[in-house]
N, CA, C and O of each residue as an XYZ file, in Angstrom:
440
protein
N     -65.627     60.432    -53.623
C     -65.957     59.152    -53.043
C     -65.103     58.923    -51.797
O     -63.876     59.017    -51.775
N     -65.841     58.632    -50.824
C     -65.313     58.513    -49.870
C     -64.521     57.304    -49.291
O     -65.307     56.376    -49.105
N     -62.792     56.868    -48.816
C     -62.190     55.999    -48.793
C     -62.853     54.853    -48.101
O     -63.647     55.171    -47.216
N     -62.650     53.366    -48.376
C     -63.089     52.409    -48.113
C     -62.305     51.323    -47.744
O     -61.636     50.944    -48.705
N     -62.135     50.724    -46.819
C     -61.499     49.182    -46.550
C     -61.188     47.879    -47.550
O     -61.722     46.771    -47.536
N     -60.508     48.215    -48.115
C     -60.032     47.494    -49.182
C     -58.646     46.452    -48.421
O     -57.573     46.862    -47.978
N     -59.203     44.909    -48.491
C     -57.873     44.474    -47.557
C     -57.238     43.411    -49.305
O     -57.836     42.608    -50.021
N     -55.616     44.065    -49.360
C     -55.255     43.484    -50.589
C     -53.843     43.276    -50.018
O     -53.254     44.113    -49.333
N     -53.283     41.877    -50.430
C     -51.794     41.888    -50.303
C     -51.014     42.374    -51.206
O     -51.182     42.296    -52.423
N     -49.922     43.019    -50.498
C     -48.976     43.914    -51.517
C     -49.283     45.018    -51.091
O     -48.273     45.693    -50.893
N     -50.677     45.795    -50.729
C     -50.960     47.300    -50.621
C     -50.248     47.808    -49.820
O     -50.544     47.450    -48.680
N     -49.183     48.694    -49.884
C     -48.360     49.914    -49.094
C     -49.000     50.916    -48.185
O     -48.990     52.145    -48.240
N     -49.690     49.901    -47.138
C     -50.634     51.393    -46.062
C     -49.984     50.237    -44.974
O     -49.152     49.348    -45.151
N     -50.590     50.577    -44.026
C     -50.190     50.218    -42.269
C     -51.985     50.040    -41.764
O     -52.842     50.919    -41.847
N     -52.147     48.750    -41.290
C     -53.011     48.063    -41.113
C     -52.965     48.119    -39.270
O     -52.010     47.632    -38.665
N     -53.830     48.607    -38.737
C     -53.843     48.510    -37.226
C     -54.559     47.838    -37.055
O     -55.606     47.944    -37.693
N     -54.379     46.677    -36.016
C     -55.657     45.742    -35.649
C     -54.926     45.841    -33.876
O     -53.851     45.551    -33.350
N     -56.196     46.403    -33.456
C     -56.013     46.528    -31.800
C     -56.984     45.563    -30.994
O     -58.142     45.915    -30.766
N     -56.499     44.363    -30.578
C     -57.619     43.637    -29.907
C     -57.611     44.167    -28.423
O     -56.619     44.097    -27.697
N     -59.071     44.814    -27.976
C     -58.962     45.041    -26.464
C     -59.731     43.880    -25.572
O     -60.808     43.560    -26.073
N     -59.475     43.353    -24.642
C     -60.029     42.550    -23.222
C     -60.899     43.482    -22.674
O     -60.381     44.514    -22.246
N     -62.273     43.340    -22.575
C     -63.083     44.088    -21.891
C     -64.147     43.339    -20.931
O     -64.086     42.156    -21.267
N     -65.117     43.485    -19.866
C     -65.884     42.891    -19.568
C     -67.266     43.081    -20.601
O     -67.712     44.001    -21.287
N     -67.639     41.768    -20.320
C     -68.869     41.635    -21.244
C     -69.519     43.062    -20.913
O     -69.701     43.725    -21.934
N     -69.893     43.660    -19.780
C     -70.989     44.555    -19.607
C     -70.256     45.921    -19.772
O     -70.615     46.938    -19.179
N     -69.406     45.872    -20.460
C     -68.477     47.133    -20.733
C     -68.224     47.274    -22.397
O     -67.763     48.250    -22.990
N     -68.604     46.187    -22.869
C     -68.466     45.859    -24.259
C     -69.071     46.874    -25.179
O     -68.520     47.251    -26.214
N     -70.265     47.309    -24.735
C     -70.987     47.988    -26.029
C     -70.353     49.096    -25.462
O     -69.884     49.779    -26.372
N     -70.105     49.630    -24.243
C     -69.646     51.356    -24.350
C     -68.402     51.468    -24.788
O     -67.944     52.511    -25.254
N     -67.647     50.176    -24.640
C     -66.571     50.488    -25.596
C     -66.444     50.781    -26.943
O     -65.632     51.579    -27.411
N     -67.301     50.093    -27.599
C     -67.701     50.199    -28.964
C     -68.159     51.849    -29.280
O     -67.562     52.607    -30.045
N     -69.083     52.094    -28.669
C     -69.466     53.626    -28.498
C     -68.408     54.011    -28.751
O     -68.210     54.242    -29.944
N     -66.975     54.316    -27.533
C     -66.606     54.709    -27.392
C     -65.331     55.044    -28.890
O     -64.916     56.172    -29.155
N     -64.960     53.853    -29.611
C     -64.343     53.736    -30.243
C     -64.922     54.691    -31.567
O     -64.485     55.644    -32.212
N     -65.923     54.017    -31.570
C     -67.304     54.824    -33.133
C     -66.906     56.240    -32.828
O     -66.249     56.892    -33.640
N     -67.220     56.637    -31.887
C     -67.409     58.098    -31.952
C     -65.507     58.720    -31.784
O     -65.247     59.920    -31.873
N     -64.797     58.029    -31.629
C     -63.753     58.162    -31.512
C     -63.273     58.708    -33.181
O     -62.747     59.738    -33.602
N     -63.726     57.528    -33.781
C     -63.471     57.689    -35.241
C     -64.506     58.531    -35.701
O     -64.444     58.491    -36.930
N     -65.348     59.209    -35.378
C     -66.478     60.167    -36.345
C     -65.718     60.974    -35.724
O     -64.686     61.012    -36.395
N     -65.575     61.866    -34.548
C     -65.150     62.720    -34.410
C     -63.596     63.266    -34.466
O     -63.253     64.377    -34.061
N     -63.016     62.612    -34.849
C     -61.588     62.731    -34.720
C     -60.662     61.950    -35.705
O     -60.135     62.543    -36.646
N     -60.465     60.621    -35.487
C     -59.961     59.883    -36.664
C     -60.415     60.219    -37.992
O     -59.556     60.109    -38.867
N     -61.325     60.523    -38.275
C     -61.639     59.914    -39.981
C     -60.667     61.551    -40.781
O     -60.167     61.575    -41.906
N     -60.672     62.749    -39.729
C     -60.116     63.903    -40.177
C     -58.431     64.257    -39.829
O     -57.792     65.285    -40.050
N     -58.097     63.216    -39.321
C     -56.368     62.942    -39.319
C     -56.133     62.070    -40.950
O     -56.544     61.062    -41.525
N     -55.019     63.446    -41.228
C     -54.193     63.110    -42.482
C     -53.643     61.499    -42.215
O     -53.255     60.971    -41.172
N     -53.790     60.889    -43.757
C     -53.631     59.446    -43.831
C     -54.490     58.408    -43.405
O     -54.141     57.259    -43.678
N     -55.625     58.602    -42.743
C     -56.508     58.049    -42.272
C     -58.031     57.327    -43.596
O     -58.854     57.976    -44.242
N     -57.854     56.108    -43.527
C     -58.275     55.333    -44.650
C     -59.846     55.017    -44.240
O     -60.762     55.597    -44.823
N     -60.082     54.075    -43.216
C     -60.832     53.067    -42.673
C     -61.084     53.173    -41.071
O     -60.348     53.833    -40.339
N     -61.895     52.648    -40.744
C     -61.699     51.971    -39.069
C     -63.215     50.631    -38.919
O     -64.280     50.804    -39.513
N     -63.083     50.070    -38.507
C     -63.681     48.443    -38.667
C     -63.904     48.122    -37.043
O     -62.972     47.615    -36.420
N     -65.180     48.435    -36.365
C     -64.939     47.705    -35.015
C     -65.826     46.641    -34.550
O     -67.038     46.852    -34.596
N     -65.481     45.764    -34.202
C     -65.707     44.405    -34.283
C     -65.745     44.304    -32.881
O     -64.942     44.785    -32.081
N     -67.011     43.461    -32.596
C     -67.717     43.133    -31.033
C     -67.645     41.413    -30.900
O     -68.345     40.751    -31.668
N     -66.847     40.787    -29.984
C     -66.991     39.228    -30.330
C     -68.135     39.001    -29.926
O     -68.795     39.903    -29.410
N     -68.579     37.844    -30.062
C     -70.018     37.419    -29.899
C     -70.027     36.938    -27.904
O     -71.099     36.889    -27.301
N     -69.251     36.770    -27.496
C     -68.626     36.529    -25.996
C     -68.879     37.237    -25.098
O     -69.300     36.872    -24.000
N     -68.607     38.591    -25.526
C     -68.161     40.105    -25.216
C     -66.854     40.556    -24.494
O     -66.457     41.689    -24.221
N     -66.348     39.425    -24.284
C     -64.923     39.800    -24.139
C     -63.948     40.549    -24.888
O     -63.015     41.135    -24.338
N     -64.181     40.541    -26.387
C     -63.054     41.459    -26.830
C     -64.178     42.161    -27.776
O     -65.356     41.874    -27.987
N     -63.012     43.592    -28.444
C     -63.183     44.159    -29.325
C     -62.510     44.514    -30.079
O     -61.621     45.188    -29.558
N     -62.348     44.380    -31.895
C     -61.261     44.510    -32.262
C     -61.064     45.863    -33.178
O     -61.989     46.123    -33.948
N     -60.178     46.548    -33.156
C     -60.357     47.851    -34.063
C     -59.163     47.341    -35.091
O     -57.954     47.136    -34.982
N     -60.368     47.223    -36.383
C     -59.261     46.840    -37.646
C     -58.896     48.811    -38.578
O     -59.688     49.165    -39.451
N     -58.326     49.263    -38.391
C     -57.789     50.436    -38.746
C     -56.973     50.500    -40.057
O     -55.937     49.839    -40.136
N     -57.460     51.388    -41.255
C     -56.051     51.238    -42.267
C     -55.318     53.278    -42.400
O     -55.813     54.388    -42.208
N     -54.252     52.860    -42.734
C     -53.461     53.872    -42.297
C     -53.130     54.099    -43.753
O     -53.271     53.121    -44.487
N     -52.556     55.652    -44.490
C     -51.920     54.959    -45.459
C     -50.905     54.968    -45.397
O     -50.342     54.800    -46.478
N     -50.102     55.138    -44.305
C     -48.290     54.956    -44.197
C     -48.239     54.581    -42.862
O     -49.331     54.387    -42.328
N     -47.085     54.407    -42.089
C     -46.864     54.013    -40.308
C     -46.789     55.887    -39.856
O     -47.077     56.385    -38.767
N     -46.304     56.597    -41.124
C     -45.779     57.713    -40.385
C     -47.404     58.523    -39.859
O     -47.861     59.075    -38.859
N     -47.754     58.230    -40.974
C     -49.465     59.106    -40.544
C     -49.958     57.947    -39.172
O     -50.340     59.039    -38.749
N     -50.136     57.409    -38.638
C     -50.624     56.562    -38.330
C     -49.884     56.906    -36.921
O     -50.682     56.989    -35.987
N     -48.179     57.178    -36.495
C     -47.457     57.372    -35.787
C     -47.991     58.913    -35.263
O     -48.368     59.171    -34.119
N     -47.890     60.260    -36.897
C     -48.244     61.463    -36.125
C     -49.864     61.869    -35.620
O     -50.246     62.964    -35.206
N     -50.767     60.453    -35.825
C     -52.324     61.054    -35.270
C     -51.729     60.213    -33.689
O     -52.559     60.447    -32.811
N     -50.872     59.574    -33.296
C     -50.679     59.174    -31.482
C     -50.278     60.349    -30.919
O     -50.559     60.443    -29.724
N     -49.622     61.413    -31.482
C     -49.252     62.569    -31.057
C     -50.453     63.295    -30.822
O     -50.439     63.924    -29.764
N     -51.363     63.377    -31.423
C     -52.403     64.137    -31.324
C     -53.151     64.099    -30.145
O     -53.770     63.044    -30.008
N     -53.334     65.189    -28.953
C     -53.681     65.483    -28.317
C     -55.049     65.125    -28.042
O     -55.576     64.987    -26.938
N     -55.536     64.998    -29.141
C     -57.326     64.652    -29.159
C     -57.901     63.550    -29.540
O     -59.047     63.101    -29.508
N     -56.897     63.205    -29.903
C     -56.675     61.818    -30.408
C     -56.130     60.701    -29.258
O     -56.398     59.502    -29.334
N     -55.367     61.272    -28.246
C     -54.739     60.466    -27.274
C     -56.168     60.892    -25.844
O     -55.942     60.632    -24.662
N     -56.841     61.217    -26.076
C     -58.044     62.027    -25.151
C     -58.862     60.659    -25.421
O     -58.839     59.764    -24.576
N     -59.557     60.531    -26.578
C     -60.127     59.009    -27.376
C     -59.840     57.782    -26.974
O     -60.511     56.763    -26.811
N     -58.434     58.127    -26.809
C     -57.802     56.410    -26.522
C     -57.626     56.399    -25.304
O     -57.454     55.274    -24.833
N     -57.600     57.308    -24.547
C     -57.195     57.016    -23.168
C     -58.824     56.545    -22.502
O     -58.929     55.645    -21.669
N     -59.971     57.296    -23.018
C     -61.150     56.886    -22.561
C     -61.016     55.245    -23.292
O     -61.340     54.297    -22.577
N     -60.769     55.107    -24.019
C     -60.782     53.416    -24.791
C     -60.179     52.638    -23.475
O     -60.878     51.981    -22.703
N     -58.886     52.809    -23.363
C     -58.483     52.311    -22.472
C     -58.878     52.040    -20.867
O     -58.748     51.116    -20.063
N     -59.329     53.133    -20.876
C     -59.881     52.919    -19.543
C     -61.392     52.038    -19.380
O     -61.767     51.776    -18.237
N     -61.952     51.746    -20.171
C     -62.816     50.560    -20.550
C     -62.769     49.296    -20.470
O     -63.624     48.441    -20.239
N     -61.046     49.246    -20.809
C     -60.398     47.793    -21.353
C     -59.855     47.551    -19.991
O     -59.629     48.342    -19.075
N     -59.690     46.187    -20.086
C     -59.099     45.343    -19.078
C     -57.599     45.371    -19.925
O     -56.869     45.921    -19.100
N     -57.195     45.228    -20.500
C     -55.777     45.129    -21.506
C     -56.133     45.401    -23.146
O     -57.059     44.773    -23.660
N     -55.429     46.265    -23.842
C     -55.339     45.751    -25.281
C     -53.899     45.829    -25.969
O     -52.810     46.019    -25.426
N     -54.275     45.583    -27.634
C     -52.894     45.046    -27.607
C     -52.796     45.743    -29.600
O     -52.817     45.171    -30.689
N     -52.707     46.996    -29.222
C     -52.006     47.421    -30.763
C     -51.058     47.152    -31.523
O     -49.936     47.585    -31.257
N     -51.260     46.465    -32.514
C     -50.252     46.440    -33.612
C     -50.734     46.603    -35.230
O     -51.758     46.602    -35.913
N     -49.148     46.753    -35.364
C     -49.312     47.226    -37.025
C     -48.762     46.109    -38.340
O     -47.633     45.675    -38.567
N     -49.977     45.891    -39.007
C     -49.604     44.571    -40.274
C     -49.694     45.069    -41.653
O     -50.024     46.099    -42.241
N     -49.327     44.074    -41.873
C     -48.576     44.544    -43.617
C     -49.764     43.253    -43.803
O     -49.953     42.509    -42.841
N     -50.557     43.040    -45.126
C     -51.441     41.959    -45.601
C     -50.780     41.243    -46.457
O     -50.218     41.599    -47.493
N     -50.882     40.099    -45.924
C     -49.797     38.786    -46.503
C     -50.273     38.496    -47.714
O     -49.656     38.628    -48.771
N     -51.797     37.946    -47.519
C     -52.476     36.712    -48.020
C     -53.843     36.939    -48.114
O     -54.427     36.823    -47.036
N     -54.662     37.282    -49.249
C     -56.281     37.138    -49.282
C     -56.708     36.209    -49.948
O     -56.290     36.160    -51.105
N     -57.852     34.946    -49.416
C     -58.304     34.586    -50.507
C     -59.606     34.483    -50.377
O     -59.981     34.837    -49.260
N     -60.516     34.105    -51.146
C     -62.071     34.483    -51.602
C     -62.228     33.190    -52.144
O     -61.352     32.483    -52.644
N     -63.677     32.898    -51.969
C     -64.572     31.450    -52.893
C     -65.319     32.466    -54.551
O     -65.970     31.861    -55.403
């Protein structure tokens, strides 16, 4: 069975949520760009859980919700050569983004 996005507080993985600034008419190739980022490359880096990409309704941003299962896996796929090939095309899309890494506080549900 293949891993799934499970968001739980307490869970011991490394949560990336990268919001990028893009122009509206740059929006969907970013998205492209990200998808195929993760089919071809992410989903086969050790520690690699999830990836979640999210288009605002605006088109100004896009958010990549990412789960890791440690910081260290998460730290040695930035090293990755083919992996930094991915992001640099990401980037160059974006007007600014802004990676960081969260620990899940708080879930609640109706």
């Amino acid at each position: 069975m293949a891993a799934a996005t499970k968001i739980e507080a307490g869970r011991a993985i490394a949560t990336l949520i990268n919001v990028f600034t893009v122009l509206p008419e740059r929006q969907a190739e970013l998205v492209a760009v990200l998808s195929r980022a993760t089919e071809e490359t992410m989903k086969d880096r050790p520690g690699f859980i999830s990836a979640n990409i999210h288009a605002s309704a605006d088109g100004e941003r896009v958010v990549n919700y990412a789960q890791w299962e440690s910081e260290e896996h998460f730290r040695t796929m930035l090293g990755d050569p083919t992996a930094q090939e991915h992001m640099a095309k990401a980037a160059a899309l974006a007007e600014g983004f802004d990676p960081r890494l969260f620990a899940v506080e708080s879930v609640h549900h109706i």
